[in-house]
C-alpha positions as CSV (number, residue, x, y, z in Angstrom):
1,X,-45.3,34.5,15.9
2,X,-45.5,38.0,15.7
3,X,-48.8,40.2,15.2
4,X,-49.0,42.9,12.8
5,X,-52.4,45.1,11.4
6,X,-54.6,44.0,9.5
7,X,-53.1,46.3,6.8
8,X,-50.7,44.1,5.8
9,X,-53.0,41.4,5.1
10,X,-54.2,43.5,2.2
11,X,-50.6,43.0,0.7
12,X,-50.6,39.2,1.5
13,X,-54.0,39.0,-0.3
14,X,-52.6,40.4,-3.8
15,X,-50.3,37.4,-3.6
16,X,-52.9,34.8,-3.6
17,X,-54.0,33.4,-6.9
18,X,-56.5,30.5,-7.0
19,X,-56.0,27.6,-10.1
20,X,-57.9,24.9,-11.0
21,X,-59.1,21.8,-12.5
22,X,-59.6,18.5,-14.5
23,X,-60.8,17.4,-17.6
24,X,-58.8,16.9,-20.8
25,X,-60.1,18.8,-23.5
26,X,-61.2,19.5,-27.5
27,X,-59.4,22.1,-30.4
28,X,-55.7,21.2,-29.1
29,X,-52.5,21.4,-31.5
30,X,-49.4,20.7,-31.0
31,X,-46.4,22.1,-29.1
32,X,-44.3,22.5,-32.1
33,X,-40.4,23.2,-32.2
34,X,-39.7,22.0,-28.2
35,X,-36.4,20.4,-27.8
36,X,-35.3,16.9,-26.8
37,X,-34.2,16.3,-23.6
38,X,-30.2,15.2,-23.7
39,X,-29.5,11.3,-23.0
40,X,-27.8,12.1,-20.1
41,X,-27.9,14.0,-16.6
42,X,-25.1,16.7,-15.8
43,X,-23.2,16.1,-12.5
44,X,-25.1,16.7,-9.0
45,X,-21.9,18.0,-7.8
46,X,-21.9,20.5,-10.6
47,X,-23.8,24.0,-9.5
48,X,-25.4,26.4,-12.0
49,X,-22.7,29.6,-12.2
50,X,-25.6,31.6,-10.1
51,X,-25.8,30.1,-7.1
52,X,-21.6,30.1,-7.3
53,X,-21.5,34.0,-8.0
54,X,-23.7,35.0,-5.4
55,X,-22.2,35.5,-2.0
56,X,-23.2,33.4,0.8
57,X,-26.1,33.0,3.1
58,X,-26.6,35.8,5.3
59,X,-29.2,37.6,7.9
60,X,-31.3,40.6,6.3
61,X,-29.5,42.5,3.6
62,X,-28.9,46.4,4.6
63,X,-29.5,49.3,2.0
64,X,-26.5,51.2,3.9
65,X,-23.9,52.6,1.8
66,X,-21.3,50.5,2.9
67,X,-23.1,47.5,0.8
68,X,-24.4,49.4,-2.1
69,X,-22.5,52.5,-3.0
70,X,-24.0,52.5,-6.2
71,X,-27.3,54.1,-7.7
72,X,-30.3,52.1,-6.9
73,X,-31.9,52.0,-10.1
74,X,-29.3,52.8,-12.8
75,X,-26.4,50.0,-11.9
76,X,-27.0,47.2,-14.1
77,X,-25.4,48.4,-17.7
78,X,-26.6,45.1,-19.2
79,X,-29.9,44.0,-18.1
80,X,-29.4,41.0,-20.3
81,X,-29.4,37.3,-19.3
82,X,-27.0,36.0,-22.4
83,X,-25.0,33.2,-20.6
84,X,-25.8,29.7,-21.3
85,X,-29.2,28.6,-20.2
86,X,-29.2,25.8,-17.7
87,X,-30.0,23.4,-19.3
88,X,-33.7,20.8,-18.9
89,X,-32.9,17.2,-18.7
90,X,-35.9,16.1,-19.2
91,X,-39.6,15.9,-17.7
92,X,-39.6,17.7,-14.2
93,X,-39.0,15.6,-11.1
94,X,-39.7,18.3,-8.5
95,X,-42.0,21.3,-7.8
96,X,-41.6,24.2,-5.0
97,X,-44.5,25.4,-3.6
98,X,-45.3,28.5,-1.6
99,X,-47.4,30.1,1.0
100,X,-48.6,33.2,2.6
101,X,-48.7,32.6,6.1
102,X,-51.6,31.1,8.0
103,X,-53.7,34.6,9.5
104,X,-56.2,34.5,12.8
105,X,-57.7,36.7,14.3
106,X,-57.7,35.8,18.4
107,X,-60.9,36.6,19.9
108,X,-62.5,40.1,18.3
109,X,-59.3,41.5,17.7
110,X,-58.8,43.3,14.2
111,X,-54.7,42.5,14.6
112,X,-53.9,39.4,12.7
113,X,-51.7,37.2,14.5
114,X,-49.3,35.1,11.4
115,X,-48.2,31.8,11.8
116,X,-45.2,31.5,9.1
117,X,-45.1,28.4,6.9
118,X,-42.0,27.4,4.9
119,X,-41.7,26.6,1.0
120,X,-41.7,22.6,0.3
121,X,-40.5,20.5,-2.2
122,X,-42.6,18.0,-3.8
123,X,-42.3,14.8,-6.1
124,X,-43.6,15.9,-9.5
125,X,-45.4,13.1,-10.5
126,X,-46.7,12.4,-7.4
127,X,-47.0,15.9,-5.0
128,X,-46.1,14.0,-2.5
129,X,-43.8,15.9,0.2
130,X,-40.1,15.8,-0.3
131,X,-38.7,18.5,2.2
132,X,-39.2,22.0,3.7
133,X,-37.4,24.8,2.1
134,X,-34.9,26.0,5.0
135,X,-35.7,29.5,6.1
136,X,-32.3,31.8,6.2
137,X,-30.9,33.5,8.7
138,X,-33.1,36.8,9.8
139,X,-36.7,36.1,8.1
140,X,-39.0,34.7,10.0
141,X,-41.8,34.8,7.6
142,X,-43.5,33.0,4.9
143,X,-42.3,32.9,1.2
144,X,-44.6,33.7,-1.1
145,X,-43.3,34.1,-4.9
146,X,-41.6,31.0,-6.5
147,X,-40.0,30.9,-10.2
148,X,-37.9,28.3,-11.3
149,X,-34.9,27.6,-14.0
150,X,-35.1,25.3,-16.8
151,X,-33.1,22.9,-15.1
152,X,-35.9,22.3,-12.1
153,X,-33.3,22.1,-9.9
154,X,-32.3,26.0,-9.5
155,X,-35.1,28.0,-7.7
156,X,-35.6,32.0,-6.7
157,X,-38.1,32.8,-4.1
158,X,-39.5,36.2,-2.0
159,X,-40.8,36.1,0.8
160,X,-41.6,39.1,3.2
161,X,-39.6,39.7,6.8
162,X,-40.8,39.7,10.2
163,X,-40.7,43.1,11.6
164,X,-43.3,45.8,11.7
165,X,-43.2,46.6,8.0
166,X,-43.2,43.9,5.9
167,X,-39.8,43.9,3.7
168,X,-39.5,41.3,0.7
169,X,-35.9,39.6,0.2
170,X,-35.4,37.4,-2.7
171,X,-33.2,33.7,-2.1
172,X,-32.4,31.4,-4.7
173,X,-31.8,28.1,-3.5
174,X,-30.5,24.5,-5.3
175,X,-32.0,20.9,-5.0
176,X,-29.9,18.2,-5.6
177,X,-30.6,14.6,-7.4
178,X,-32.4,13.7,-4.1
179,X,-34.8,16.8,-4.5
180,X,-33.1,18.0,-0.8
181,X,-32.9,21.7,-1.0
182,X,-29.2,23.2,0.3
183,X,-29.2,26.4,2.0
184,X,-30.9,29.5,0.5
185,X,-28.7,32.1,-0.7
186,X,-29.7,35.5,-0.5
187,X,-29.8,38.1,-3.5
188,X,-28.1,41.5,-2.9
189,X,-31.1,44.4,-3.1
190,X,-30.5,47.7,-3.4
191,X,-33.5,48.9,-1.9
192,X,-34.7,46.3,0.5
193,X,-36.3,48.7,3.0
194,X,-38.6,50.2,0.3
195,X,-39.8,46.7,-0.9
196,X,-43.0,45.9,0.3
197,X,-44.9,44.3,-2.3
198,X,-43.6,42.2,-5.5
199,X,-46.8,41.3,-8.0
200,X,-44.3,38.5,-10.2
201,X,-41.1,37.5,-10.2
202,X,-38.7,35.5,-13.1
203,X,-35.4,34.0,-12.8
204,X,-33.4,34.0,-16.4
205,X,-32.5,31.2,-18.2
206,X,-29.1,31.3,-17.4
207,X,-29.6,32.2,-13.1
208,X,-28.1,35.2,-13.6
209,X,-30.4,38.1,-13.9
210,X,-34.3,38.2,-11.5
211,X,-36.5,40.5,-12.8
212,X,-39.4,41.6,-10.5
213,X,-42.9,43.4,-10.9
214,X,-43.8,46.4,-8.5
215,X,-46.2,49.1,-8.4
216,X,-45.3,52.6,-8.0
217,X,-46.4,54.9,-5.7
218,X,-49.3,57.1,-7.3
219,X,-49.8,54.5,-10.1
220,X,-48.2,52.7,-12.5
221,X,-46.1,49.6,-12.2
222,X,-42.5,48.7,-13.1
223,X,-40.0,45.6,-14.0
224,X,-36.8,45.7,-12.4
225,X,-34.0,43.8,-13.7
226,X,-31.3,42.5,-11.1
227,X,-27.8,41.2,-11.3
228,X,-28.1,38.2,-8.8
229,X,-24.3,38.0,-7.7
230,X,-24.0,41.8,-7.4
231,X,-27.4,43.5,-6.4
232,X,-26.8,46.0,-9.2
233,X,-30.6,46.9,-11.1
234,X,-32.2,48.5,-14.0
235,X,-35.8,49.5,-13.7
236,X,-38.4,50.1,-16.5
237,X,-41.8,51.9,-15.5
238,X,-45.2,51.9,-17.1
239,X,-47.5,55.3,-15.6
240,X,-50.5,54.0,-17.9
241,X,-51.1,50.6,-16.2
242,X,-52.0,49.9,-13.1
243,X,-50.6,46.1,-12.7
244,X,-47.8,44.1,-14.1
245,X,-47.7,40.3,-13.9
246,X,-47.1,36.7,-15.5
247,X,-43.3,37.9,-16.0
248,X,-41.3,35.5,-18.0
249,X,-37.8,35.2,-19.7
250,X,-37.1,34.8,-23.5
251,X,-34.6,31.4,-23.7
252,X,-32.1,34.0,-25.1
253,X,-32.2,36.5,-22.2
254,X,-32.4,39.1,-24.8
255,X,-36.3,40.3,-23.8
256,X,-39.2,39.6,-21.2
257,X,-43.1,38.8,-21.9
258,X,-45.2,40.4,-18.7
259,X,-49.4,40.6,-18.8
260,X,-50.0,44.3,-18.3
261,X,-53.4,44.4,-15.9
262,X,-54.4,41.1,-17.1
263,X,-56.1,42.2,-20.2
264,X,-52.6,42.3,-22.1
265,X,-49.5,40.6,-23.2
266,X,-46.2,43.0,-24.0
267,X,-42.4,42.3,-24.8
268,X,-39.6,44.4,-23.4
269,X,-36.3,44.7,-25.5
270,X,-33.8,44.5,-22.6
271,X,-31.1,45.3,-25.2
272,X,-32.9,49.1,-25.4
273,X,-33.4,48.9,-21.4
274,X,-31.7,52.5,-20.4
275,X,-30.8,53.6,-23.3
276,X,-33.9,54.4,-25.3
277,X,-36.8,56.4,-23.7
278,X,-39.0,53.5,-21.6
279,X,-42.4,54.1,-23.9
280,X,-40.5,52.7,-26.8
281,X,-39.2,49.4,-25.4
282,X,-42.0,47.6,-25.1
283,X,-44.7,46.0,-27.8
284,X,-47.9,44.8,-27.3
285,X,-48.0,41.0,-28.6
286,X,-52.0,39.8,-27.5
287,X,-54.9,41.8,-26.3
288,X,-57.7,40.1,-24.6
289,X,-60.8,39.6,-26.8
290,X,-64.3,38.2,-25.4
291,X,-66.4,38.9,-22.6
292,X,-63.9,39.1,-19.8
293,X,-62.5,42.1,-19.2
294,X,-59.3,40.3,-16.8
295,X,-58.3,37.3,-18.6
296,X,-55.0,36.8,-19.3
297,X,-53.0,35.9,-15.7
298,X,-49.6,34.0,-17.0
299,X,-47.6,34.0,-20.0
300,X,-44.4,31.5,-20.8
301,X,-41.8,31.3,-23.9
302,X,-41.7,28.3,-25.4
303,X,-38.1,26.5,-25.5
304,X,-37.1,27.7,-29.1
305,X,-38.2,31.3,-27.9
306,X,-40.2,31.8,-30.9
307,X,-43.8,31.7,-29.2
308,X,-45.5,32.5,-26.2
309,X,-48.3,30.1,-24.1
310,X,-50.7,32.0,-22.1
311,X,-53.6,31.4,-20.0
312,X,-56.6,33.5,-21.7
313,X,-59.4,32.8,-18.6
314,X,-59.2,28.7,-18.5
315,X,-57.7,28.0,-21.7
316,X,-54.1,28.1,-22.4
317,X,-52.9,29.3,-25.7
318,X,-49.7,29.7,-28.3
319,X,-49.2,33.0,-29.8
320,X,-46.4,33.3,-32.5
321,X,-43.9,36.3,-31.5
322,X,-43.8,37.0,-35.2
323,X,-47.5,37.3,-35.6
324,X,-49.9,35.0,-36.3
325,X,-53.5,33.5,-34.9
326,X,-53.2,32.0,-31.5
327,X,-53.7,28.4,-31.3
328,X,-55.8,26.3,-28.3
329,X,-53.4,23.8,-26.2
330,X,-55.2,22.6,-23.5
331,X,-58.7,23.5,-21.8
332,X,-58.6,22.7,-18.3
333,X,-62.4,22.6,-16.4
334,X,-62.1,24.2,-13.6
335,X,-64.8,23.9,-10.4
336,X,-67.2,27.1,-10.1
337,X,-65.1,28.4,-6.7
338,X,-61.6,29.0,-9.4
339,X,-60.2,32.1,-9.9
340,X,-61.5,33.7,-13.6
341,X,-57.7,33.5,-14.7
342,X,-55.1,30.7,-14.2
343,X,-51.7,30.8,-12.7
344,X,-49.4,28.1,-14.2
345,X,-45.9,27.0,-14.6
346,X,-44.6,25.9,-18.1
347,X,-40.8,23.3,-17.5
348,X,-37.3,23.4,-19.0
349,X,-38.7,21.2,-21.7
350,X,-42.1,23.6,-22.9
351,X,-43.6,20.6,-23.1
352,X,-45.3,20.4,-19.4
353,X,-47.5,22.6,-17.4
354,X,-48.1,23.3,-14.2
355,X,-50.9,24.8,-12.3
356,X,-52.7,24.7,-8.4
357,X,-56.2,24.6,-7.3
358,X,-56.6,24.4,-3.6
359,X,-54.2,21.5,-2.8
360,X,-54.2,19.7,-5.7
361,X,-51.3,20.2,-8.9
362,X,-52.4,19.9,-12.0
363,X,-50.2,19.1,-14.9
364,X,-51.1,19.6,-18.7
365,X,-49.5,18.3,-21.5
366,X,-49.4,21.0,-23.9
367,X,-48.2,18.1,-26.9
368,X,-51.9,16.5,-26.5
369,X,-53.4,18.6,-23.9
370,X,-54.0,15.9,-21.4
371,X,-54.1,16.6,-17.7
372,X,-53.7,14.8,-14.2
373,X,-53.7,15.8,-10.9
374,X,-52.2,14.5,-7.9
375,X,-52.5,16.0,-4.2
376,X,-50.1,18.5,-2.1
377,X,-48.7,17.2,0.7
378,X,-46.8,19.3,3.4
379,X,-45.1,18.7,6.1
380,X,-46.2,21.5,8.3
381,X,-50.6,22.9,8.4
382,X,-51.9,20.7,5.4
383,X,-54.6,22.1,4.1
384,X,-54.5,25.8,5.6
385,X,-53.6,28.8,4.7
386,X,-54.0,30.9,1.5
387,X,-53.7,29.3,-2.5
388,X,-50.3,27.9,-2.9
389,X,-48.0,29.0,-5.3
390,X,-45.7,26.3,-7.4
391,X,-43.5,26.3,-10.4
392,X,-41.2,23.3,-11.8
């Protein structure tokens, strides 16, 4: 444990997203186009190309020249993810989940004093605990961000540093048949000394590219693309919105869906990324409509690419890329104390989603739109801390 101000906590706070509750509900339709999963399993002993491109485990990545003698923001030629997606086998087994670390305050002191908490892995169908996330070499600190690959077996997570300013380095880490994560491998960052706060992040389809929401200094917000094995990055910047979230990666690895300050979902053609002017590479696909002005918190492709499912406040909805009306697929009820919007999780498959309320995960099925819930269970401070975090 390590104290820091009170500051910081105001960064930790933007990371915590509450989720919610139970009941089934009416004016469903159906999930239409989602693959099959294949008959059978690929090999355990076969890893995904990412985590076999990126270099191993090591302590806190420097930003000195020696490690990146390239341009921060202008590396990465192709910001595309076009290899071949890894690929679902079938309803998810596993979830990660993640935490801020636990805060208090000793006596009337203003300092916080931070208790880190590690990422866990958890039986899908149960929540039950399955094992801690090993921290890597040189952070100290809870992770906090958590995406996942189709293949719910290849995870990226960020998670800030111990040291005086909080510095955010991403990890991607493997589970194998057992659920048993192998060591985190850390993700080369060009500017890992100016990272201090991430809203989103999204690992592609294939595990090749993380793209990563930030705000900029002064306003604005921006997506940054990165090359997982080399640390090389392309950034796109938005000075009209304050907030960029709900990131998430077309199938293809041709574009990304983001919610621009939760009252908007937009599309950014990745093959224009650099070389068109950034006001023309992005399209609005949804607005909000209704009463609340911040609705819309997530947004996920579904597995044919051709749609996008969205959380608009409570209920989660299918748009059509190529226009259309957007059609209801599940209505969760959530207690009074919920957030207004709804973080989820959306599988491999497109088939199941996944969202947290407190420390209980709730899973939708976006074919009929019925949900369950089963508790968390961790291995280290049940119960405490801020919202968790989980994706499958």
């Amino acid at each position: 444990m390590s104290p820091r101000t009170s500051a910081a906590l105001a960064g930790l706070a933007l990371a915590v997203l509450a989720s919610g509750c139970t009941d089934p509900a009416a004016d469903r339709v159906p999930l239409a186009s989602a693959p099959q999963p294949p008959a059978t399993r690929p090999p355990a002993s076969s890893p995904p190309p990412s985590l076999t491109a990126v270099p191993p485990p090591s302590p806190m990545v420097s930003s000195g020249p020696a490690e990146h003698p390239f341009p921060m923001a202008t590396s990465l030629a192709e910001p595309m993810a076009t290899g071949a997606p890894l690929t679902a086998t079938g309803p998810p087994r596993f979830f990660v989940s993640a935490r801020t670390p636990l805060a208090r305050f000793p006596g009337r002191s203003k300092t916080a004093v931070l208790t880190p908490v590690p990422p866990a892995v958890h039986d899908a169908e149960t929540g039950a605990f399955v094992a801690n996330v090993p921290l890597p070499p040189g952070i100290e600190s809870s992770w906090h961000l958590v995406d996942a690959a189709p293949d719910n077996r290849t995870f990226a997570i960020a998670g800030w540093t111990e040291s005086a300013t909080p510095r955010i380095r991403f990890f991607l880490i493997r589970l194998g048949e057992d659920g048993r994560p192998g060591k985190p491998v850390a993700v080369p960052q060009t500017d890992p000394d100016d990272l201090t706060l991430v809203y989103d992040l999204a690992l592609s389809a294939d595990g090749t590219r993380l793209a990563y929401a930030t705000p900029l200094i002064g306003g604005g917000a921006k997506i940054s693309v990165l090359d997982v094995a080399t640390g090389r990055r392309l950034d796109w910047k938005t000075l009209t919105h304050l907030g960029v979230s709900g990131l998430s990666w077309a199938p293809d690895g041709r574009s990304l869906a983001y919610v621009l300050r939760n009252r908007s979902i937009a599309l950014l053609d990745l093959t224009r990324l650099g070389v068109d002017p950034d006001d023309t590479v992005s399209r609005i696909v949804k607005n909000t409509t209704g009463d609340l002005p911040f609705a819309l918190e997530s947004v996920a492709h579904t597995a044919d690419g051709g749609a996008l499912i969205y959380s608009s406040g409570h209920t989660v909805e299918r748009v059509p890329l190529a226009g259309g009306p957007a059609q209801v697929l599940a209505r969760p009820e959530l207690p009074p104390d919920a957030s207004l919007t709804l973080r989820f999780s959306v599988d491999g498959t497109g088939e199941h989603l996944l969202y947290v309320h407190r420390w209980r995960a709730y899973r939708a099925g976006l074919a009929d739109g019925a949900i369950t819930s089963v508790p968390i269970t961790v291995d280290e401070h049940p119960g405490k801390g801020g919202s968790v975090r989980a994706a499958w």
